[in-house]
C-alpha positions in Angstrom: -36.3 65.1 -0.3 -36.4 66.3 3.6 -36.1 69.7 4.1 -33.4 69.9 6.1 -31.5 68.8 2.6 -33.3 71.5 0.3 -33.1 74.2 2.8 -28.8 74.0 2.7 -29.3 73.9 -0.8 -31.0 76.9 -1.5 -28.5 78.7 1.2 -25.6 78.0 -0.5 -26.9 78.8 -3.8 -28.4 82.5 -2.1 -24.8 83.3 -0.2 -22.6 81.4 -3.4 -18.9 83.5 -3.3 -19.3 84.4 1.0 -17.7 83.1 3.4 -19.1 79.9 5.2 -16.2 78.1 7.1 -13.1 79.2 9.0 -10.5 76.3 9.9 -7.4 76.3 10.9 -4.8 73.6 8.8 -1.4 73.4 8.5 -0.6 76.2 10.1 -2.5 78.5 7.9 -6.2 79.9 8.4 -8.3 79.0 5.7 -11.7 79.8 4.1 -14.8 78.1 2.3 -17.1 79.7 0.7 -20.8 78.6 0.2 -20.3 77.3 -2.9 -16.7 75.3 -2.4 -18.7 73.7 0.9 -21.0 72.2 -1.6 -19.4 71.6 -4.3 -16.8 69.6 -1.5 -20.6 68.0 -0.2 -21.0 66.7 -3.8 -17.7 65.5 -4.1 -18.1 63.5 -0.8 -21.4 61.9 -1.9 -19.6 60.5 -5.2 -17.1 59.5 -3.1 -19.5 57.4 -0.9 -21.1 56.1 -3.2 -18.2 54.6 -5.2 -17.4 52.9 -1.9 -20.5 50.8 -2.3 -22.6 52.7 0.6 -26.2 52.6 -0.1 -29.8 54.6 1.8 -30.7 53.3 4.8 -27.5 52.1 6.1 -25.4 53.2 9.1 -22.0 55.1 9.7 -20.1 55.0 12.7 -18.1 58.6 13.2 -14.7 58.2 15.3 -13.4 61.5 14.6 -13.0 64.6 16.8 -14.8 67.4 15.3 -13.1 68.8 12.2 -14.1 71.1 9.0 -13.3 67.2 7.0 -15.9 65.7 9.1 -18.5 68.1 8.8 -18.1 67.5 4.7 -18.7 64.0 5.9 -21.9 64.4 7.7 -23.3 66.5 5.3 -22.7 64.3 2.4 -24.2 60.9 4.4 -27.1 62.9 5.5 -27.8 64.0 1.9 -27.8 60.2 0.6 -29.9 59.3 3.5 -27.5 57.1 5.2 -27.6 57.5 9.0 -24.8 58.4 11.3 -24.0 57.3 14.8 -21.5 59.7 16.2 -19.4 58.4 18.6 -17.0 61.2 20.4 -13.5 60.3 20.8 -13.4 62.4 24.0 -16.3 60.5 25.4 -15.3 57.2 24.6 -16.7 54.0 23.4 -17.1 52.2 27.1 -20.8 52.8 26.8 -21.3 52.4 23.7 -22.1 48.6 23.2 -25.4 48.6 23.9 -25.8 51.0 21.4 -23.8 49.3 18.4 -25.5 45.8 19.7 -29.3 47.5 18.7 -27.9 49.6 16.0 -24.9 47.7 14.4 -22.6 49.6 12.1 -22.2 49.2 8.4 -18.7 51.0 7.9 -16.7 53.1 10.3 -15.1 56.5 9.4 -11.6 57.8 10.9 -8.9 60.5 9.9 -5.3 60.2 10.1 -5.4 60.4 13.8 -8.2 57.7 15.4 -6.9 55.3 12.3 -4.8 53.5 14.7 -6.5 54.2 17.8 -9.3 52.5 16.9 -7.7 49.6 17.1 -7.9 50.0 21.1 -11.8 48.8 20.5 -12.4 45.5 19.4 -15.8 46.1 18.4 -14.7 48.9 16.1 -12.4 46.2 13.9 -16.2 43.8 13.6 -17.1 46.6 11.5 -16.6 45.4 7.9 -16.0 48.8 5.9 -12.9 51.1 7.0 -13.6 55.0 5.5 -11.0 57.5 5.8 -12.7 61.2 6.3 -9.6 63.1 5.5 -8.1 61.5 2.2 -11.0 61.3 -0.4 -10.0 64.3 -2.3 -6.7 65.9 -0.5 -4.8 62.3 -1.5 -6.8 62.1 -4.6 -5.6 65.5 -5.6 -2.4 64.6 -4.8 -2.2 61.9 -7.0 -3.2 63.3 -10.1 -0.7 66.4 -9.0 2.1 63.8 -8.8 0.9 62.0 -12.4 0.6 65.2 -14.1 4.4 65.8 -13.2 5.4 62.2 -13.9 3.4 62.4 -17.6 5.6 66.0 -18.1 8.5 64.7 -17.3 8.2 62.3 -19.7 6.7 64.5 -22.5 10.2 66.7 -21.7 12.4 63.5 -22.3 10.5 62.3 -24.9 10.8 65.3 -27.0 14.1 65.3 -26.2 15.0 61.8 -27.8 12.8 62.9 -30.5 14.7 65.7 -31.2 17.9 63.5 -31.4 17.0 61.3 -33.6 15.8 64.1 -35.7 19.5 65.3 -35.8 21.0 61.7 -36.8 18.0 61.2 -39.7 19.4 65.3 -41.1 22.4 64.2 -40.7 22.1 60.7 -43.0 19.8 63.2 -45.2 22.4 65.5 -46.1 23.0 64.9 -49.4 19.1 63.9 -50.6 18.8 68.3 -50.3 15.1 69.0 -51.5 13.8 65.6 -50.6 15.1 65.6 -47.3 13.4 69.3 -46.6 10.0 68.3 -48.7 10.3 65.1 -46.4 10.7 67.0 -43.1 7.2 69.2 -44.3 5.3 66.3 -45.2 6.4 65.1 -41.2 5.6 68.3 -39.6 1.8 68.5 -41.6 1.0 65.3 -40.4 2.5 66.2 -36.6 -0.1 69.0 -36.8 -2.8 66.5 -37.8 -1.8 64.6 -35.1 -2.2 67.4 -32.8 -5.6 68.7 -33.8 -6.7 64.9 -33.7 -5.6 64.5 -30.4 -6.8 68.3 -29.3 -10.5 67.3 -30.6 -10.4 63.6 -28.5 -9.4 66.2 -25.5 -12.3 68.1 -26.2 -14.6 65.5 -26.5 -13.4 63.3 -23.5 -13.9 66.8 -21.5 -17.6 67.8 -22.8 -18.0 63.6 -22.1 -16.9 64.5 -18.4 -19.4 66.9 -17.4 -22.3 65.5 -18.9 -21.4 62.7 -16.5 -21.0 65.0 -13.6 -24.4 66.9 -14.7 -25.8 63.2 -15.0 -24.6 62.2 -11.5 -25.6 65.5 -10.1 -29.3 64.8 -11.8 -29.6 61.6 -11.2 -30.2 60.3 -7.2 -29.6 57.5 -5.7 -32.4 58.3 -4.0 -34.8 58.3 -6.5 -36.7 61.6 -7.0 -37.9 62.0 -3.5 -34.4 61.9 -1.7 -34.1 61.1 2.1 -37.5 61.7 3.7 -38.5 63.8 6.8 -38.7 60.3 9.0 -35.2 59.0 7.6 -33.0 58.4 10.5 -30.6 61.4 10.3 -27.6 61.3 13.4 -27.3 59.2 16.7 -26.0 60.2 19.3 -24.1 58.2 22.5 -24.6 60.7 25.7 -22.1 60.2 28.2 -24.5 59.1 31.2 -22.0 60.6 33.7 -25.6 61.6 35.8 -27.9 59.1 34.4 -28.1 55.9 32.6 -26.3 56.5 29.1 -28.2 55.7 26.1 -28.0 57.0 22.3 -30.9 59.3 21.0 -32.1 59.5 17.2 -32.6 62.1 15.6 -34.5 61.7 12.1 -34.1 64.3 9.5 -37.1 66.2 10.6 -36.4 65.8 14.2 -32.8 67.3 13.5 -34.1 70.1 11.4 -36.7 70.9 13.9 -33.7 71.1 17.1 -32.0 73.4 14.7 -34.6 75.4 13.8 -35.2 76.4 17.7 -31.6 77.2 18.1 -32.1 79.6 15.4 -34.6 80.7 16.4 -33.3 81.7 20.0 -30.2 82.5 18.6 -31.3 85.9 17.2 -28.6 86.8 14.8 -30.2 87.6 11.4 -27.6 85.9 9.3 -24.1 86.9 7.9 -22.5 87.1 11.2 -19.1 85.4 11.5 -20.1 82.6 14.8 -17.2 80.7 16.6 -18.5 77.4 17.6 -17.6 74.1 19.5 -20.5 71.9 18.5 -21.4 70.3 15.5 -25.0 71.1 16.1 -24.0 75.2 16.2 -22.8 74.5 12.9 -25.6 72.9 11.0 -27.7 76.1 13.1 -25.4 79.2 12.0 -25.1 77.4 8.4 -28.8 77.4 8.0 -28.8 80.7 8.9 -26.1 81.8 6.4 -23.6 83.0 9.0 -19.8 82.2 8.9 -18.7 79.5 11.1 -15.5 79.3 12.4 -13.9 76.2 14.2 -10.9 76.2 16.0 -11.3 72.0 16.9 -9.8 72.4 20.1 -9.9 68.9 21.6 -9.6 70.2 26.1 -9.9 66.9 26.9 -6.1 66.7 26.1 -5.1 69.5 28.3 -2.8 71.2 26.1 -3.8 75.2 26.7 -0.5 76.9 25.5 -1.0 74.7 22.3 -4.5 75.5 21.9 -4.3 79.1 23.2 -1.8 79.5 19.8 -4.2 77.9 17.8 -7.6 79.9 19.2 -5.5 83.2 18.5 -5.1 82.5 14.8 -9.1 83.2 14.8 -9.0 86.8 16.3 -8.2 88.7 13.1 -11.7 86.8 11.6 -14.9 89.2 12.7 -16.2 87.2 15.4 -19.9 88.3 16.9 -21.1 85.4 18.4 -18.9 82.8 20.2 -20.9 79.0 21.1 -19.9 77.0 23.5 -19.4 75.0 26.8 -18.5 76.3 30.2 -14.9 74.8 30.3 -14.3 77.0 26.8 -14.9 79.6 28.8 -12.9 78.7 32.1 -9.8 78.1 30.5 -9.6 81.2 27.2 -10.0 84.8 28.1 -11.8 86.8 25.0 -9.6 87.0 22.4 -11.9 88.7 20.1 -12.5 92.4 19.7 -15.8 92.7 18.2 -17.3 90.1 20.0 -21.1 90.5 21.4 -22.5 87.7 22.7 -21.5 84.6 23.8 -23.7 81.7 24.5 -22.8 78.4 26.9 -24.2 75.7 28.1 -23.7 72.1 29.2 -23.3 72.4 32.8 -25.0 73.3 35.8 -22.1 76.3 37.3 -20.9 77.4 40.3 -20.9 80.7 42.1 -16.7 80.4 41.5 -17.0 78.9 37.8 -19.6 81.3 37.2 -17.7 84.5 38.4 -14.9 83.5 36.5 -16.7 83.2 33.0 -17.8 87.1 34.0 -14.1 88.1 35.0 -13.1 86.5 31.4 -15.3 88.1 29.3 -16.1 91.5 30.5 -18.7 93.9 28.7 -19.2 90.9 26.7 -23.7 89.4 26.8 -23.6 86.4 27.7 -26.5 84.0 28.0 -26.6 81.1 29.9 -28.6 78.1 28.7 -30.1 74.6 30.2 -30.6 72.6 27.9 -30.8 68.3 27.3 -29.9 66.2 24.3 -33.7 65.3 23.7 -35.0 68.5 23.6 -32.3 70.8 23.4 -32.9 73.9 24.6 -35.0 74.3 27.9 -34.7 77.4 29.4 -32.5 80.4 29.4 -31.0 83.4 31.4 -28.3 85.9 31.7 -25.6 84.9 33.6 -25.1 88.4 35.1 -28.8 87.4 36.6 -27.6 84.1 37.3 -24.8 85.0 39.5 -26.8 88.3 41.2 -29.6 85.5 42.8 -26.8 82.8 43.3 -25.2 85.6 45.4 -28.6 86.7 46.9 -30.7 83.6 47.6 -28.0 80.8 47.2 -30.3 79.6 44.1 -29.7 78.2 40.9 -32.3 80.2 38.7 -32.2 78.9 35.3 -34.6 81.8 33.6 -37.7 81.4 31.6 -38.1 78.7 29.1 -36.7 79.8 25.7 -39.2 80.1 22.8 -41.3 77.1 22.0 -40.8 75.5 25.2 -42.8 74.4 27.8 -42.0 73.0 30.8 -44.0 71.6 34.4 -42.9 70.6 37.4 -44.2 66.7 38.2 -43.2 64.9 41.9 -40.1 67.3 41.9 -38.7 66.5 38.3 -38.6 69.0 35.4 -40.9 67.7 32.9 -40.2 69.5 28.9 -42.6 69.5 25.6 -41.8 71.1 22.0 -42.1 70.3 18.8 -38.1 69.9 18.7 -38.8 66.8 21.6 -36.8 63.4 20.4 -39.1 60.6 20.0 -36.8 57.5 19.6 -33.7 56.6 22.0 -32.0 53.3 22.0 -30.8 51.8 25.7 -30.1 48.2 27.4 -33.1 47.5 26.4 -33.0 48.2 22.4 -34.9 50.4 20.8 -37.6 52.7 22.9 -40.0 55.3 21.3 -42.0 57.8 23.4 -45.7 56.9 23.4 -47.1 59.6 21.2 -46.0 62.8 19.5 -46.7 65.8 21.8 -45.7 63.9 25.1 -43.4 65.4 28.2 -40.1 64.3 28.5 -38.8 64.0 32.2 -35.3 65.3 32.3 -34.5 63.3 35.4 -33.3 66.8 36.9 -35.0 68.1 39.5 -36.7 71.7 39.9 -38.9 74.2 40.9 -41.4 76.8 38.9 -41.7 80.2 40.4 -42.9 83.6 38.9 -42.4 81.6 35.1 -38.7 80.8 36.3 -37.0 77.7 36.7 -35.2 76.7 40.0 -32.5 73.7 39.5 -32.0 71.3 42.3 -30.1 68.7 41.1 -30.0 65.3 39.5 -33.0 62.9 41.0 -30.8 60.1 41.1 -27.9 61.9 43.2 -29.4 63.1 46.7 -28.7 63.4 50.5 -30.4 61.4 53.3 -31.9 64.1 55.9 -33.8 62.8 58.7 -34.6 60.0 56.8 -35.8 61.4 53.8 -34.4 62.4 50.5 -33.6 65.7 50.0 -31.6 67.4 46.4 -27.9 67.9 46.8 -27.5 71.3 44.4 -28.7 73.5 47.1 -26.2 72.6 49.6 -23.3 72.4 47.1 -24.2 75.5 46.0 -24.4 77.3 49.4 -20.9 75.6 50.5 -19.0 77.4 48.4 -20.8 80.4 48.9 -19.5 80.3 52.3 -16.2 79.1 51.9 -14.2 80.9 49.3 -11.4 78.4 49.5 -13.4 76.0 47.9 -13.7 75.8 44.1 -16.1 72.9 43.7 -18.1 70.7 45.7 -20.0 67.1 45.0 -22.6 65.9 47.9 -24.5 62.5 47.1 -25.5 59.7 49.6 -24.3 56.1 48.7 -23.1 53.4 50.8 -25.4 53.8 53.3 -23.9 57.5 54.2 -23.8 61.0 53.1 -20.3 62.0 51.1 -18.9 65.0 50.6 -15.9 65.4 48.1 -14.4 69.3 47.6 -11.5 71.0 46.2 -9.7 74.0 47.2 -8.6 76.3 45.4 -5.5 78.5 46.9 -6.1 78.1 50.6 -7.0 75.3 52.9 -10.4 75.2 54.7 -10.3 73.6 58.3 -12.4 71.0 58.7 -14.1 71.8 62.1 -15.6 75.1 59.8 -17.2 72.7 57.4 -18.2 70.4 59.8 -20.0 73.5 61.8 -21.4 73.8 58.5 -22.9 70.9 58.0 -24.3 70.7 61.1 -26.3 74.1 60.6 -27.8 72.0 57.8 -28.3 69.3 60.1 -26.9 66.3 58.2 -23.7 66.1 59.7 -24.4 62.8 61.1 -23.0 60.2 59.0 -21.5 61.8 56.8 -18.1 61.9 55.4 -15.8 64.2 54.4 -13.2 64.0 51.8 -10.9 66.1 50.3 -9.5 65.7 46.6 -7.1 67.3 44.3 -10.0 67.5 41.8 -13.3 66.5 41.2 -13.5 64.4 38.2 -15.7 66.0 34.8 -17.7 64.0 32.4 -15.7 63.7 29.8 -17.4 65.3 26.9 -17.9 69.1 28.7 -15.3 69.0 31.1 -17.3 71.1 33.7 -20.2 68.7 34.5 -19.2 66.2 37.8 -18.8 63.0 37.2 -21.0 61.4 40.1 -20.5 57.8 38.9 -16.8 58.1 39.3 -17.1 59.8 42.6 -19.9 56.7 43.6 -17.2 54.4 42.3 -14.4 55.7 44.5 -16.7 55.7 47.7 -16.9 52.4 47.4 -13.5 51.0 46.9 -11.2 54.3 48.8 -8.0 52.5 47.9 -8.8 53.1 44.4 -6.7 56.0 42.9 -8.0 58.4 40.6 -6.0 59.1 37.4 -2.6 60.4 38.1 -3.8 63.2 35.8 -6.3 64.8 38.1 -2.9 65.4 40.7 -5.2 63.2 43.5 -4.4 64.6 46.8 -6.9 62.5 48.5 -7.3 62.5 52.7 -9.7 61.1 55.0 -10.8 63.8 57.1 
């Protein structure tokens, strides 16, 4: 069995009656402990395995994050069938390649994406349907309703009895001693009865769990259970800065990710941990800390809605809050023990960055690059952050976090640990990296100095200057460091011309100061300036800019963006 599956094991048998899971459900907060998340585990694997599923075979997840889905996971991972995670915020429009070179045995929803998967055609090829939310809830409910149905009748059923009871006293009147020894000889034999029935009870009970202790013995596995090379999770990036592709992530692969996160975490265990990510919960799990998740989906901006939901969580006693940038931008601290907060997920902004701070004062918070293959790369404060933003008009990403290493190679951060991803699938099918121990370019690019890590930008989105490439992060950087009207900025060349998109953010820059600007920088030939209600975000983080959509509407200007970005487009 992998060890990913024994070590959960043995921490829910260590931590039993404490607290493991906060979710929010009806209205009402509620609670797991350690041992109702795995008993609930167990319960899901019977349930997948009465539905025919079998090791080795693949589940597509269409489900926003949820405590339900989690139990899913879990319980797949445990029988060693793989899972292919498909987020509903992301979308499925790159996904084919990846369900053409990994196809899909079964598909799970809940109550919500059970319709709209019907939007995907390639979602209804998949042969099994699996609802996430309903196993045991609607099961429960069931035998809930029965039980009341099977009373009632008992009721009415004694009642008749009890009738006809009257009419055979009454026809009996006269027979006196007979009728009376009669009526003993009925109620020894009820009590018979009874006992009779009370010992089949007892026996069909003691029958019952030496099933379940049978099924809990017995594998479907066989002894060994899912190894360390079993294919574990896939998952689709969004390839809003690169080429999308899905990554794999075998059991030990997965176990080896989380084990870095815990390991640059630093909390000790039994800490209460709001988190965003499905990958912070396996972590703080592991760990033996309390996980809390509020399921806020931001992609559906909603905030009043989710604000009222996040504040149910405040009376829990959160330390550590994990989570993305746009988390950040949109909730002020809600929490009054809270310590340390970590994000990630996007490259920020002197103004996005400023305004995490202003949200979270006297709160640590650490600031972490990190990609899907690797997970984390390097890490810093973003207190430091801002400081040499403001200084040096530099994005300095800090020191590599703990069992990291990383080089600089033609300009392009290269990355090596032992948590590196070997296997991805793209266009092209299945790829695998050519040994274990190799670099992975991120396709970011970057500088090394004094142990700390410099960002640039994105290798393949770039300005022509003089003729010659030169990284666009700097320059957006240093824009809105000059012009505090501005709230973000995207530079790229394409087209045959430099482009410049921005937003403002209460005030209106003139366009003769940005154009001086540009020519201090000396690309303002041939380029183009554009102003836009907002800049669109990949659609999974919400805070990372989409260049592909920015590329797209370069190309064809008459194009509108969606009506819910407010586009307030002008040629300049």
């Amino acid at each position: 069995m992998s060890e990913i599956v024994r070590l959960f094991d043995r921490v829910c048998e260590e931590k039993g009656e404490e607290s493991a899971f906060f979710y929010f459900r009806k209205g009402e907060l509620r609670r797991k402990s350690f041992r109702e998340l795995h008993r609930e585990v167990e319960s899901r694997e019977r349930c997948l395995i009465e539905r025919g599923l079998c090791p080795g075979q693949r589940i597509l997840l269409f489900a926003p994050p949820s405590y339900e889905l989690l139990l899913f996971m879990l319980a797949a991972m445990r029988l060693g069938i793989s899972l292919l995670y498909a987020d509903v915020q992301t979308g499925l429009r790159r996904g084919g390649a990846a369900l053409k070179s990994a196809p899909a045995d079964a598909v799970a929803v809940n109550r919500g994406t059970f319709f709209l998967r019907l939007l995907f055609p390639k979602l209804l090829q998949i042969p099994l349907l699996l609802r996430i939310d309903s196993s045991e809830e609607r099961r429960g409910r069931k035998v809930r309703k029965g039980g009341r149905a099977a009373e009632k009748d008992g009721i009415s059923g004694g009642r008749q009895w009890r009738e006809e009871r009257k009419i055979r006293t009454a026809g009996q009147w006269g027979e006196g001693k007979n009728g009376i020894s009669g009526g003993r000889q009925r109620g020894e034999e009820s009590k018979s009865c009874m006992a009779s029935q009370w010992n089949e009870e007892k026996t069909e009970i003691l029958d019952g769990r030496q099933r379940r202790e049978e099924e809990e013995s017995f594998s479907l596995l066989g002894p060994a259970g899912p190894s360390e090379d079993t294919e574990a999770l896939l998952t689709m990036t969004t390839g809003s800065t690169g080429s999308a592709k899905t990554v794999i992530r075998t059991h030990g692969e997965l176990l080896r990710q989380l084990r870095l996160t815990m390991e640059n975490q630093g909390e000790s265990g039994g800490e209460c941990v709001l988190v965003s990510s499905f990958m912070y919960c396996f972590s703080n799990l592991l760990m033996g800390n309390a996980v809390a998740l509020p399921e806020l989906h931001l992609g559906i901006p909603l905030w009043s809605y989710w604000e009222r939901r996040l504040r149910h969580f405040s009376s829990l006693p959160i330390r550590s809050l994990m989570t993305t940038p746009d988390f950040c931008l949109h909730f002020k601290n809600a929490f009054p023990g809270l310590r340390e907060l970590y994000i990630g997920g996007a490259i920020l902004n002197i103004r996005e960055a400023e305004r995490i701070l202003a949200n979270y004062p006297g709160v640590r918070i650490s600031y972490i690059y990190g990609a899907t293959e690797c997970n984390l790369i390097a890490r810093t404060e973003l207190s430091d952050y801002v400081r040499i933003l403001r200084e040096r008009g530099e994005s300095c990403l800090g020191g590599a976090v703990s069992g990291v290493s990383i080089r600089i190679e033609g300009g392009e951060i290269l990355v090596k640990s032992d948590a590196l991803l070997r296997g991805s699938l793209a266009k092209g099918g299945r790829e695998e990296r050519e040994r274990e121990g190799s670099w992975h370019r991120s396709g970011d690019l970057g500088e090394l100095r004094e142990g700390k890590l410099y960002y640039l930008g994105r290798r393949d989105v770039y300005l022509v200057k003089k003729g010659r490439r030169v990284p666009s992060g700097p320059l957006e950087q240093r824009l809105l460091l000059r012009f505090p009207t501005l709230s973000k900025a995207a530079c790229f060349y394409s087209g045959g011309k430099n482009r410049l998109f921005y937003e403002e953010c209460g005030g209106k820059t003139e366009r003769e100061q940005i154009r001086e600007f540009l020519r201090e920088e000396g690309i303002l030939e041939n380029t183009e300036l554009r102003r836009i209600g907002r800049i669109p975000r990949d659609r999974k983080h919400h805070s990372k800019t989409d260049y592909r959509a920015l590329k797209k509407r370069s190309r064809f200007p008459q194009l509108p963006f969606s009506s819910s970005w407010r586009q307030q487009d002008s040629n300049l």
